[in-house]
C-alpha positions in Angstrom: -10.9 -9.8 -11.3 -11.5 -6.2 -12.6 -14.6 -5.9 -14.8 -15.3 -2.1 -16.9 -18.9 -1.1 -17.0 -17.7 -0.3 -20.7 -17.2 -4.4 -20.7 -20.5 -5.0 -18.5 -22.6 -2.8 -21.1 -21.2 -4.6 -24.0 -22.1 -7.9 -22.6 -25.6 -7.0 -21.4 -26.5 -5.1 -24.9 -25.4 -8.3 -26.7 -27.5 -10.4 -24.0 -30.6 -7.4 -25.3 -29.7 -7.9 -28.8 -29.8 -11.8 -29.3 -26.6 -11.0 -31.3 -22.9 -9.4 -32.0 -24.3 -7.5 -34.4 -27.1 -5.4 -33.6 -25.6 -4.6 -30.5 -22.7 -3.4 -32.2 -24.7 -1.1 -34.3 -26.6 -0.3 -30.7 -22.8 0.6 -29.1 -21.5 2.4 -32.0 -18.8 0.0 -32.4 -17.6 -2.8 -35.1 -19.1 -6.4 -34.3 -15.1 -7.7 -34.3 -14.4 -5.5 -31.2 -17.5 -6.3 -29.3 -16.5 -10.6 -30.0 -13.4 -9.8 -29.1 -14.3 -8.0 -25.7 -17.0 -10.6 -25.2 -14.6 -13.6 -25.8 -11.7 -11.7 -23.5 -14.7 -11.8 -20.8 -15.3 -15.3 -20.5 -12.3 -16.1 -20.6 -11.3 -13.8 -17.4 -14.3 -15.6 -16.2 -13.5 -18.6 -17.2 -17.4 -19.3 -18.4 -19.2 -19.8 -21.8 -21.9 -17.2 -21.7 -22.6 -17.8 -25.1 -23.2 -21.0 -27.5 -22.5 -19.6 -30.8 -23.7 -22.5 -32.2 -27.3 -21.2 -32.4 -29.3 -18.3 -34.1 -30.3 -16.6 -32.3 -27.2 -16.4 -30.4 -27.6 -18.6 -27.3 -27.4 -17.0 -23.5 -26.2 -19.9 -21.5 -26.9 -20.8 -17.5 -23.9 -19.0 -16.4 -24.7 -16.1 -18.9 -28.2 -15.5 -17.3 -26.9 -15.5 -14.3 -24.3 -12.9 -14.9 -26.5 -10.4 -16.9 -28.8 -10.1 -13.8 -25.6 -9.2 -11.8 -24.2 -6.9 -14.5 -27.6 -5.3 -15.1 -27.5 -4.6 -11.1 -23.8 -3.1 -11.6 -24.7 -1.0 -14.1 -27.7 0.3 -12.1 -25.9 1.3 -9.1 -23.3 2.9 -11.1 -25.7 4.6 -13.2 -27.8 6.1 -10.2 -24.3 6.5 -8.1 -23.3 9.2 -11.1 -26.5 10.8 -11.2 -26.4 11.3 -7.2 -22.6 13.2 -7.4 -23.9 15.0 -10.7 -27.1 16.7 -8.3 -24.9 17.4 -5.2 -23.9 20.1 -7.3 -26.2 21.0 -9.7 -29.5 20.5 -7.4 -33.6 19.5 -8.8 -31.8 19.2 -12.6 -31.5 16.4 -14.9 -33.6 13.8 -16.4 -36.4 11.6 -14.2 -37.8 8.5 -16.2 -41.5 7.6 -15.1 -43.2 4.6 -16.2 -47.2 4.8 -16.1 -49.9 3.0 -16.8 -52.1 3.8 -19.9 -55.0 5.2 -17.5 -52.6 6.9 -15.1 -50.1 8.2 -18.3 -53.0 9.4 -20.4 -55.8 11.1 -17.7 -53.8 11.8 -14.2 -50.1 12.9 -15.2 -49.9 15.6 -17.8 -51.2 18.3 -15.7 -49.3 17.5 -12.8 -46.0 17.3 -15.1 -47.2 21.0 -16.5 -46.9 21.7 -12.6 -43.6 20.3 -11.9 -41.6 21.4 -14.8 -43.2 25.0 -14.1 -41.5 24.8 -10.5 -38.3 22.7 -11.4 -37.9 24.5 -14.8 -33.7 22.4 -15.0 -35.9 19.1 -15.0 -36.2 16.8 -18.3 -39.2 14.6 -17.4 -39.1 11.0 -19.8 -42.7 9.7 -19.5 -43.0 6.4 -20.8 -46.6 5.2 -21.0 -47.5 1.4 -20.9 -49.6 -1.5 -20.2 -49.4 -2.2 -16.6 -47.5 -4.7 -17.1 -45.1 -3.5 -19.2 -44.2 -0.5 -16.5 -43.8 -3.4 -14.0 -40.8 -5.0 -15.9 -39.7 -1.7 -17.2 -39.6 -0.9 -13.4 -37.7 -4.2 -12.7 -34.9 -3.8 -15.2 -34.5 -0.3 -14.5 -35.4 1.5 -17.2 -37.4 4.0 -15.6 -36.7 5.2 -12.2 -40.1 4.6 -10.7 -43.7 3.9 -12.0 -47.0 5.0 -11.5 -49.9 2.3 -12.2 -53.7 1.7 -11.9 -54.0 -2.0 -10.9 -56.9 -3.6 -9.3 -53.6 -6.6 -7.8 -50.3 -4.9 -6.6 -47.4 -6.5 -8.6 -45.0 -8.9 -7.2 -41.0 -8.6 -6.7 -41.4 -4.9 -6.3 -41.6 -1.9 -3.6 -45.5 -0.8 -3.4 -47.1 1.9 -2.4 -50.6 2.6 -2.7 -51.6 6.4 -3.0 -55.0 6.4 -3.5 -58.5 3.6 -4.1 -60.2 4.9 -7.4 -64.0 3.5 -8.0 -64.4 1.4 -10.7 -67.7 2.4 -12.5 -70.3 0.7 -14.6 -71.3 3.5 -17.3 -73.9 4.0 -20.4 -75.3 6.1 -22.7 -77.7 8.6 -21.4 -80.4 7.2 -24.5 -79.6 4.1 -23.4 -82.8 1.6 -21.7 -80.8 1.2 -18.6 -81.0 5.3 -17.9 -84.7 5.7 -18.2 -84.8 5.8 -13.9 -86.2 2.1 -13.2 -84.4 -0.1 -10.7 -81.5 -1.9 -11.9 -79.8 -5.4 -10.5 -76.6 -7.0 -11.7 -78.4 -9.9 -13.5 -80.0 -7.3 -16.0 -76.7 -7.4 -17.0 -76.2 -10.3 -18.0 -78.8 -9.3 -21.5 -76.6 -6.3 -22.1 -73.5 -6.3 -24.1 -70.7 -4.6 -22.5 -67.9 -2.6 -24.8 -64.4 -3.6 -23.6 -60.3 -3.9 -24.6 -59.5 -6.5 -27.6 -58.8 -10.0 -25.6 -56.4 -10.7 -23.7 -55.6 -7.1 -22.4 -55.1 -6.4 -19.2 -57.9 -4.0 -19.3 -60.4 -7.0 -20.3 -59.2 -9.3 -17.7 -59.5 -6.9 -14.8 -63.4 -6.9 -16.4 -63.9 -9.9 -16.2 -62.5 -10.7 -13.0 -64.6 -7.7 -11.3 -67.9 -8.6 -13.2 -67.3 -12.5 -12.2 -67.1 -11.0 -8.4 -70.0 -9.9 -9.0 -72.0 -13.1 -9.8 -71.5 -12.3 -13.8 -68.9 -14.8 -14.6 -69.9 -14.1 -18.8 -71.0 -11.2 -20.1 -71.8 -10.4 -24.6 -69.5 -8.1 -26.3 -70.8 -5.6 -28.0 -67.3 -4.2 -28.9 -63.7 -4.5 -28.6 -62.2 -1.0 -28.6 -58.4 -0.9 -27.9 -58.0 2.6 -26.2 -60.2 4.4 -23.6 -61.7 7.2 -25.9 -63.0 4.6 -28.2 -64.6 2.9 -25.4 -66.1 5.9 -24.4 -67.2 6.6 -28.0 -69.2 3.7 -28.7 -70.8 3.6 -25.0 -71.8 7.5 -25.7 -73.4 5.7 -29.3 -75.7 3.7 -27.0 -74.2 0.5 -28.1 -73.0 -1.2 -24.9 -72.2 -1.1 -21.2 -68.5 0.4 -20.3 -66.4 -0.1 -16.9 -63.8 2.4 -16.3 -62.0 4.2 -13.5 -64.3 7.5 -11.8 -61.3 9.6 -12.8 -61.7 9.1 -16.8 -65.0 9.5 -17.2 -65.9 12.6 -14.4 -65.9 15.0 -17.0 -68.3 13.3 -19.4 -70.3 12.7 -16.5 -70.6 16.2 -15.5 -71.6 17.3 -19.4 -74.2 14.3 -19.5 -72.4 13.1 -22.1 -72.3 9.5 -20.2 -74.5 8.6 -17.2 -72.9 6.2 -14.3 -75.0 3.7 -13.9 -75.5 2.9 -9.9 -76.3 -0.6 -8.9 -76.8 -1.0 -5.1 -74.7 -5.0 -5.4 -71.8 -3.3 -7.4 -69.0 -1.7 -5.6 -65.3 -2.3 -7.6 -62.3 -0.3 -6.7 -58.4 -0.5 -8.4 -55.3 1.2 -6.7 -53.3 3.6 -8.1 -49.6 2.5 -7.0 -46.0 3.6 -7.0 -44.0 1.2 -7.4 -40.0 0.7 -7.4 -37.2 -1.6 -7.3 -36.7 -2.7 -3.8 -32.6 -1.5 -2.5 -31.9 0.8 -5.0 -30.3 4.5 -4.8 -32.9 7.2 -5.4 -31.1 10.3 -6.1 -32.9 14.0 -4.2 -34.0 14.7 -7.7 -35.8 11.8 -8.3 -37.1 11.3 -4.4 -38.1 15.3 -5.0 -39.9 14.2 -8.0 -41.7 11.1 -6.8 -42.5 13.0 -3.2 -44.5 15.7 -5.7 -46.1 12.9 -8.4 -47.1 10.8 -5.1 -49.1 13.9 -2.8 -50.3 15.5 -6.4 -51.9 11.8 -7.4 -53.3 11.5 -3.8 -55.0 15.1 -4.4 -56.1 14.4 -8.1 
């Protein structure tokens, strides 16, 4: 049995798709050719990957099963062409990162500005997520590694942890908790805190640290959906914010926001590389990681 990668792509982007259609307009090619490739595969299979019957079109058991070994054909001969193409071109080409919102947003762009000035051939894709997001981007390949603030490494995939930030309780400088007096974790528990809309992973990780710390529910005073807004209505005086050291040093430094120190309260997340386990890093993208991983650990 001889299977194309031309085939293998045309199966997997239908799989994608939900459809002969859309993936034909995906592959640049008429929705007759890809039914007809898709047909002449099962039948060299001899499978049904497909029940046509439905809307959307149907993977079946046997299809499943085949995109996750297509999807690991294409990825090995994807990264096996990359690896000739830098034997003789060298640190060139394009290396796709996956990151965390936090990590994307307040960690990577200077250190890209670094890289790309010493590896001027490189195309950097950065493609900023939710965590988990970057995890199953990570998983189906999409990005060649990822970079993620998590306070639980993920499962199925290669971890490394570069570096323990400090997770840190933070108000406004006006606020009544910053006038000097001794403060426990069950003041607290009178004190709305400004978080992520529900059901983030930003919220959860909240909860989860505050309930470690005997505060198993906290009030709301807002639901802000990126880290500057948070920031924003904490700096208004309305709330109590928990963030990452890293995103908030600078407003710290300009009193713009005070940390608020609680002797009981000590919270910590990883930030983590993480990557597929088995697969074929190329020099450029091992060159590339090596210098993201030792700038992170430095940040």
């Amino acid at each position: 049995m001889k299977l194309s990668t031309v085939t293998l792509s045309c199966f997997t982007e239908v799989c994608r798709e939900k459809g002969f259609s859309p993936a034909a307009t995906k592959l640049g090619k008429s929705q007759s050719a890809v039914s007809t490739q898709i047909g002449l595969l099962e039948k060299e299979l001899g499978l049904k990957l497909f029940d046509r019957s439905k809307r959307p079109l149907f993977v079946t058991e046997a299809g499943r099963v085949f995109f996750d070994f297509a999807t690991e054909i294409l990825n090995k001969s994807g990264e096996f062409e990359r690896y000739l193409a830098e034997l003789s071109s060298g640190i060139a080409g394009e290396v796709r990162i996956g990151a965390s919102t936090s990590v994307g947003t307040y960690i990577l762009p200077g250190i890209l500005s670094r890289l790309l000035r010493r590896y001027p051939k490189l195309q950097i894709s950065l493609l900023t997520q939710p965590r988990s997001s970057v995890f199953e981007s990570v998983k189906r390949a999409d990005v060649d590694f990822g970079l993620v603030l998590s306070d639980k490494p993920p499962e199925g995939l290669a971890v490394k942890t570069l570096k323990t930030e400090r997770l840190c309780l933070f108000i406004s400088p006006k606020h009544a908790l910053a006038k000097g007096r001794r403060v426990r974790m069950r003041d607290l528990s009178a004190v709305p805190f400004v978080v992520g809309p529900k059901g983030t992973e930003y919220t959860e990780m909240i909860t989860r640290v505050l309930a470690n710390h005997h505060l198993s529910s906290y009030e709301v005073a807002a639901r802000i959906s990126n880290f500057e807004g948070v920031k924003d209505v904490v700096r208004a005086g309305l709330g109590i914010g928990l963030l990452p050291h890293f995103m908030l040093r600078g407003d710290i430094r300009a009193r713009a926001l005070k940390q608020l120190t609680i002797a009981e309260f000590s919270a910590s997340a990883s930030i983590m590389c993480i990557e597929r386990f088995q697969h074929l890093s190329t020099p450029t993208i091992t060159r590339v990681k090596d210098f993201l991983t030792a700038a992170v650990i430095s940040f």
